[in-house]
C-alpha positions as CSV (number, residue, x, y, z in Angstrom):
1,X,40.4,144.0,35.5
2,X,43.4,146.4,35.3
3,X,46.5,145.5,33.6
4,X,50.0,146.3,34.6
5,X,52.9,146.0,33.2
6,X,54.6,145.5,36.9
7,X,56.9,142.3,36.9
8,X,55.2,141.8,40.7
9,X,53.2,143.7,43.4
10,X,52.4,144.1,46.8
11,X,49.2,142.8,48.0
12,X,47.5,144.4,51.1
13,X,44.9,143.5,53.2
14,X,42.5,144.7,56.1
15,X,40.0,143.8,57.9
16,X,38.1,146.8,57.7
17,X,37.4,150.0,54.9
18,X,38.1,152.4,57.2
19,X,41.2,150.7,57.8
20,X,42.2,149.9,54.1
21,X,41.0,153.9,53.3
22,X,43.5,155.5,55.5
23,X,46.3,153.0,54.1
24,X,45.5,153.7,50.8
25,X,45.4,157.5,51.5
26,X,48.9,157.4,52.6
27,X,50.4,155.4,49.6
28,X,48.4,157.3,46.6
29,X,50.1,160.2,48.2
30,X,52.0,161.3,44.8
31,X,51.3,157.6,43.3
32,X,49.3,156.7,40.2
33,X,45.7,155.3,41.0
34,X,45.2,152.1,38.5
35,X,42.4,150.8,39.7
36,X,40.0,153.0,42.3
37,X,39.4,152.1,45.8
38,X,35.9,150.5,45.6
39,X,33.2,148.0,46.4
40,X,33.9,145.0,44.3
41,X,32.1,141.9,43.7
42,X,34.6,139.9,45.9
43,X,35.2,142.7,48.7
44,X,34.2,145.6,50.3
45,X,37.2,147.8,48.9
46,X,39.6,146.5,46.7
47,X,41.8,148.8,44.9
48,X,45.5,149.2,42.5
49,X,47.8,152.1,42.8
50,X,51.6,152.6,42.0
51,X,53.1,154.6,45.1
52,X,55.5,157.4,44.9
53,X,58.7,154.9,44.8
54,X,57.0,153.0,41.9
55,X,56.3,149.8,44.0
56,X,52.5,148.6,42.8
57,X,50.1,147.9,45.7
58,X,46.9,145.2,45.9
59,X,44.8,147.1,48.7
60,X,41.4,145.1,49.9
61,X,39.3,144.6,52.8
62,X,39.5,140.8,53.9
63,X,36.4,139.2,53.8
């Protein structure tokens, strides 16, 4: 589990990877990757980045 020190965060969802890639392609874009966009135990991508404004993002495909 990746910690932050974020008071809150956005949380995004999709309904498929191909989908939640491409989103997650345009907000890394000069962010900080927390937590990698991958296969997880609960989805089929579920990832943690900071963007480029500094707003933390919850990216995963909706099961």
């Amino acid at each position: 589990m990746t910690i932050t020190d974020q008071p809150y965060f956005l949380a995004l969802s999709g309904s498929t990877l191909d989908e939640i890639t491409a989103t997650w392609d345009r907000l890394s874009v000069g962010g900080t990757i927390l937590e990698p966009l991958a296969a997880s135990a609960w989805s089929a991508g579920f990832g943690m980045l900071t963007d480029q404004f500094g707003v933390t993002w919850v990216v995963d495909v909706a099961q």
